[in-house]
N, C-alpha and C positions, 0 to 999 in steps of 0.2 A: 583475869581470864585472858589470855593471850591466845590469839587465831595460830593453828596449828598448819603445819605444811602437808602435803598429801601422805609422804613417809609417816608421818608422827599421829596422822588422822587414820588409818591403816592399822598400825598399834595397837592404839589407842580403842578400835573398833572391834578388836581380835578379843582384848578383855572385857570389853562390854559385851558382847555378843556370848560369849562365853559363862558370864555372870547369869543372861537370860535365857541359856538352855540350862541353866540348870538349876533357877527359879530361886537365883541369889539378890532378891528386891530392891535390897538395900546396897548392896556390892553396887548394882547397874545404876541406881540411882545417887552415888556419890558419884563416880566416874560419870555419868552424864549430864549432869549440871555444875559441874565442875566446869566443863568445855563452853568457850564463849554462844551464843547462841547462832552463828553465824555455821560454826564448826557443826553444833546438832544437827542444822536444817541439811545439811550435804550429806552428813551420814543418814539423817530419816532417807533423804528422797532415793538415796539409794537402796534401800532395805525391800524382801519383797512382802506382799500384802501379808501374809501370815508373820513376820514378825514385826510390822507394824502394830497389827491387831495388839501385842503382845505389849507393845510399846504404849500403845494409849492406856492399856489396863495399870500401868507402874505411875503413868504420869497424871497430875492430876491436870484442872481443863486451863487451867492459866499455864501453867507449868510449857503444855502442847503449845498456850498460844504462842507463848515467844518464840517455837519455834516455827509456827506458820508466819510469823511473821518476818522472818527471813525466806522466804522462798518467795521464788517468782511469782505475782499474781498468777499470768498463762497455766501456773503449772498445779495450781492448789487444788481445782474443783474434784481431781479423782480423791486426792485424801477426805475429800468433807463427805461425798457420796459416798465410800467406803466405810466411814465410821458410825455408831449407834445415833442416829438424830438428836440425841436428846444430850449426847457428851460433846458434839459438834454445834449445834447451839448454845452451849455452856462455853466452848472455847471462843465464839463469836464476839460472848456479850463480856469476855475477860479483855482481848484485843483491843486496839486502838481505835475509835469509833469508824475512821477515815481508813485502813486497814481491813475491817469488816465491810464496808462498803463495797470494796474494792473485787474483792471476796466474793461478796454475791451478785454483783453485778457480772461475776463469769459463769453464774448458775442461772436455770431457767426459771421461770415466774412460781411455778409450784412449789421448788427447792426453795425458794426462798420466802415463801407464806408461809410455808410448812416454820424452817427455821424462825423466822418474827413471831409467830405464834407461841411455839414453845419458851425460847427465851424470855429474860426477866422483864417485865414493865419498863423499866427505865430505859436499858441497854437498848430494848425494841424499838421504843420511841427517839431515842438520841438517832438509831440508825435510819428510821424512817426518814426523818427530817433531812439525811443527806443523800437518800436517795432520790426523792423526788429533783435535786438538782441535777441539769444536763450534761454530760458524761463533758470532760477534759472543758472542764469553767471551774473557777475556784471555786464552788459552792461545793464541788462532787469530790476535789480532793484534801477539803480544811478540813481540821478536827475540832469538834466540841467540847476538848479536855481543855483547859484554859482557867487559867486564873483571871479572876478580875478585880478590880478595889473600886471602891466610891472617891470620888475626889475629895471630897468633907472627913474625911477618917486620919488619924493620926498615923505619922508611922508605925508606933509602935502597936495599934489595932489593925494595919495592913501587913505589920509581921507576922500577928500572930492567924489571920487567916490565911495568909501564905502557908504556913505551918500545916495548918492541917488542910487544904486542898492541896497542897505540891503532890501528896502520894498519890493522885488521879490525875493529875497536870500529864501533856505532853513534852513543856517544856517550863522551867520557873527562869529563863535568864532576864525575860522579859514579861512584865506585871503590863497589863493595858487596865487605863482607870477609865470609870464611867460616870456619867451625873444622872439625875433621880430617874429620867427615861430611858435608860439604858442605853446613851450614846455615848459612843469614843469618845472621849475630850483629850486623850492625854497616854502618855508611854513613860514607866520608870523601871530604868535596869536592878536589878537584883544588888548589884555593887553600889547604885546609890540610895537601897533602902537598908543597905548593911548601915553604911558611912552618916547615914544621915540621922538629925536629933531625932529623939521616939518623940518628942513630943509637937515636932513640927507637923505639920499637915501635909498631904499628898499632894495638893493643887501650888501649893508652894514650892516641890520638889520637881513634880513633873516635868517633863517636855510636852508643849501642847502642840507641836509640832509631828504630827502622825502622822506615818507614809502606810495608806492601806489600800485595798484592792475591792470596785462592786464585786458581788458576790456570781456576776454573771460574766466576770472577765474571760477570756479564753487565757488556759493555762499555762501556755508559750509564751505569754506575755507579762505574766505574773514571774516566773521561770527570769523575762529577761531583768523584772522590776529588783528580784532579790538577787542578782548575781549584779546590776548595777552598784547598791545600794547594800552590797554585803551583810544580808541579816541574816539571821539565825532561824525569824519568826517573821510573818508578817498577818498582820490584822486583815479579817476581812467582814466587811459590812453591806449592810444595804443601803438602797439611796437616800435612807432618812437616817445613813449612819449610825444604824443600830449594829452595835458588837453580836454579830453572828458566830465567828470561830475564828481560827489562827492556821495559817500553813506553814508547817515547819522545815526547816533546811532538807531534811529528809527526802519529806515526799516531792521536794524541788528536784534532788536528785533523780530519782524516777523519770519524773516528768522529762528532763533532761535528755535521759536516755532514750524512752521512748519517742521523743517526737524525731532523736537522732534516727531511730531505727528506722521510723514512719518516713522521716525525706530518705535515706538513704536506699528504701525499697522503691519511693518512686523518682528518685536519680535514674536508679535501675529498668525503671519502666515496667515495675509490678507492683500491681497495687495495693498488696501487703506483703511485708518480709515474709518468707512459707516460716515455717517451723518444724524444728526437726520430726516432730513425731507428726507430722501430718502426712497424709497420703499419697501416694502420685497424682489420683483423679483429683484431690484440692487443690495441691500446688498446680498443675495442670489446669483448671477453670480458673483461679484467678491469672494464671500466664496468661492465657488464649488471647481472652481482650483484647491485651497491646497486643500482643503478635501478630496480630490481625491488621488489627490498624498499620502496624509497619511492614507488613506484608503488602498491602495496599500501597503503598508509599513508596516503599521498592520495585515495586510495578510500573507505579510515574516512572521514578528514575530511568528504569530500563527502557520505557516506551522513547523519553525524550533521548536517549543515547540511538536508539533506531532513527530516531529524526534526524539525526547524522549520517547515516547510512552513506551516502553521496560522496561525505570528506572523508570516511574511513576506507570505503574500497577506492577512491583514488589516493591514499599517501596511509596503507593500512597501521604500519608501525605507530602511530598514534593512538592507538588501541594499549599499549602497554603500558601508556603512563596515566593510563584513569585511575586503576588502584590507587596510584600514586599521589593525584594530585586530591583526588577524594579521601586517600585517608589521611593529610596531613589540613587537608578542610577541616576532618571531624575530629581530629585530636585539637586543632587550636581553639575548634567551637567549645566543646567541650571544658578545654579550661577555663577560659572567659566566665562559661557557665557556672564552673565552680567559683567562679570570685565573686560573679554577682547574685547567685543565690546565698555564699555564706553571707555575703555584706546583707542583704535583707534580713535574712534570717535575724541577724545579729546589731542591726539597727544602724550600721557604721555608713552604710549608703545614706541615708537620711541627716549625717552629720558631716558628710564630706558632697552630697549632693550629686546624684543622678548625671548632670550633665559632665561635672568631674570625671565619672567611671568610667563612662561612654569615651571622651577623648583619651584619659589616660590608656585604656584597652583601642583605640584605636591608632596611638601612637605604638603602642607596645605590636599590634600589628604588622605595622607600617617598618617596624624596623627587626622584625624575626620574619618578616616576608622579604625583607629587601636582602636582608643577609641567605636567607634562604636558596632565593632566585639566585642569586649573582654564581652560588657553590649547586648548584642544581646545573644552572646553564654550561657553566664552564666542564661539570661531568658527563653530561650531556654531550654534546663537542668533544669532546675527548673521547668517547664510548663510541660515537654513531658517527664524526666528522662531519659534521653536520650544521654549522653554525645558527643559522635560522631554526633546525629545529631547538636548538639549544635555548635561544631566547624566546620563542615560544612558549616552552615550558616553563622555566623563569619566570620569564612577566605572569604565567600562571599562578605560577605557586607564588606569586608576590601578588597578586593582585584578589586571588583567593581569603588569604591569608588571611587579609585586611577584613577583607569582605567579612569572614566568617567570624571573625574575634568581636565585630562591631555586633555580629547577629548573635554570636554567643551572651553578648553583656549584654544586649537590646531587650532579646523574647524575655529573658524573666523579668523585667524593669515593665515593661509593657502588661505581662501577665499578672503583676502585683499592682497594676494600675485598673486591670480591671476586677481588681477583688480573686483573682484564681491563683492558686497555691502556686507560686513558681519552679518547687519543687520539680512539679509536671512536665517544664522542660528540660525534661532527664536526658540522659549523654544517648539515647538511643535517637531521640525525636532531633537534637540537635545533629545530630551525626547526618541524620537521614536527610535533613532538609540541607544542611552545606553540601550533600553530596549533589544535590538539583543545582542549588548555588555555582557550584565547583564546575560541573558538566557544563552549562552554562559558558560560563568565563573559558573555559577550557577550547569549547568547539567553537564559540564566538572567536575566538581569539585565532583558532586554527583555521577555521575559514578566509580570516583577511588574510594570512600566511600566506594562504592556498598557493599561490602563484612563484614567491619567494620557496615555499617546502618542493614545488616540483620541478624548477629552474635549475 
């Protein structure tokens, strides 16, 4: 099954669609499971509710799940609400246990008794057990599909249980063995229970060397354990190392993106990314917040530039180059910002050491401010004839520069020391506070002038 390009998904949709106005069952259902499951979820989400309907009646409830399980969590909850409870329940308990979780955790508390109730014994209970853990910690995004072997068992009796759990497995590349209380002891790849004698023993084959995760880790952090550590799976236990489930490459992936999404709304200084299909007045109430707060902020700014008043109506022309020196404050805060929020993020601060980032970003200042100044003064002088004003601005924008690259790498290093998302110091907050900084250095600076700018 190869993933199809938007032209061939189009097609391809035109004889499906066509199959089912004219209640060709089996026509619609070779051409739709034909297509990788990747391909079906883009064509459902685009379908409208009436031949959806149309669509659950041909498919049976496993069939549907693989294809909710390619759609966005954000986006699932109107198909499950729209369909017969009791065939939406059925699709729940066919899904990946961590997959359903997911699922109804975008549903409200009734929608989701309702569904546990109706669904099968088992399914309900595996799902239960992953709810009660607290949302983005490995507890809430492992699965319960998992093989496991005893260490005492032969190969050749952990092949053949292999055998017949793999068709419920999430993943078979990695077997995790256990001893009589059901604790880790031990990890053997798939390739070395092919290679290996049947009549050797597991504890003899294994690696007792396990890289796993409590079950109350936060999910960023498991995210960085397996992209360290390039797994495919990783075990996750409780603190008396009992094999609870396994997190797979997959839902790494997710994880991945979403927490991309989570800093990068509040880089932006909203506190969740909107979503297209969300309202004005939602997008609008979570904006406000910040805007507020940097409204506020902008007000300083303005009041401390009135505190100038004095240096501006005697040598007014100084007035023009605030923009100026304020917005090259907030673009070099700003980057700084980006280098030492990704370096957290991604643990490389911690291997290269805090005090390293701070001076290499305060060299890095030091000489994009001096070059700056020097082509700043000299246009300066040359525009205005001006010389003194010239180095004024200069020494400004050189002395800014510095300033604000040291505060850009500072606030989040500081704000990850007091346990607060550094994320938070998003390019708005930074921007706003260099421009205090800027003004500052700016009128300081213009002040001692004073005498030389009016001479």
């Amino acid at each position: 099954m190869e993933n199809l390009n938007e032209t061939e998904r189009e097609r391809l949709w035109e004889d499906i669609q066509n199959a089912l106005l004219n209640d060709r069952i089996d026509e619609f259902r070779a051409d739709f499971l034909e297509m990788h499951p990747y391909d079906q979820a883009k064509i459902f989400e685009e379908q409208t509710p009436e031949i959806r309907m149309q669509i659950y009646t041909y498919l049976s409830p496993e069939e549907v799940a693989d294809v909710m399980e390619q759609i966005d969590v954000d986006h699932v909850e109107r198909f499950f609400t729209e369909m017969d409870p009791r065939f939406a329940a059925q699709i729940l308990g066919e899904m990946s246990t961590d997959d359903a979780v997911d699922i109804l955790n975008q549903l409200n508390k009734n929608q989701v008794a309702s569904f546990l109730t109706i669904m099968n014994s088992q399914a309900s209970n595996e799902i239960k057990e992953l709810l009660h853990y607290e949302e983005k910690t490995a507890g809430s995004i492992m699965t319960t599909e998992f093989v496991v072997i005893h260490e005492k068992q032969t190969i050749r009796q952990a092949l053949q249980h292999l055998k017949m759990e793999a068709p419920e497995a999430e993943t078979i590349y990695y077997t995790y063995v256990a001893d009589d209380d059901k604790r880790l002891v031990g990890v053997i790849s798939l390739r070395d229970l092919i290679i290996a004698e049947a009549d050797w023993l597991i504890e003899d084959v294994m690696s007792d060397r396990v890289v796993s995760v409590v079950v109350g880790e936060d999910q960023e952090e498991v995210a960085k354990m397996m992209r360290d550590y390039d797994f495919l799976a990783l075990p996750v236990v409780d603190f008396q190392n009992h094999l609870l489930g396994i997190i797979t490459v997959d839902d790494i992936m997710d994880v991945m993106q979403e927490e991309a999404s989570e800093d990068y709304s509040k880089f932006a200084a909203v506190s969740d990314l909107d979503h297209t299909d969300e309202s004005a007045f939602s997008s609008a109430k979570k904006r406000l917040p910040w805007l507020i707060i940097l409204l506020f902020m902008g007000m300083f700014t303005a009041s401390l530039i009135g505190s100038f008043e004095a240096a501006l109506n005697q040598y007014a022309i100084l007035a023009i180059f605030i923009p100026l020196i304020a917005g090259m404050a907030g673009n070099t805060g700003t980057q700084a910002l980006a280098v030492a929020v990704r370096g957290i993020a991604t643990g490389d601060i911690k291997k290269q050491g805090k005090a390293t980032l701070i001076l290499r970003e305060a060299v890095t200042g030091l000489i994009t401010g001096t070059c700056c100044g020097i082509l700043i003064t000299a246009i300066v002088y040359l525009w205005k004839g001006n010389i003194y004003l010239g180095i004024l601005v200069g020494i400004s924008i050189m002395v800014t520069l510095i300033v604000a690259t040291i505060a850009g790498a500072l606030i989040p290093i500081i704000m990850d020391r007091l346990k607060i998302d550094p994320a938070v110091a998003s390019g708005p907050f930074i921007s706003t506070i260099n421009d205090i900084i800027s003004i500052l250095i700016y009128f300081g600076l213009a002040t001692a002038f004073m005498n030389l700018l009016l001479g």
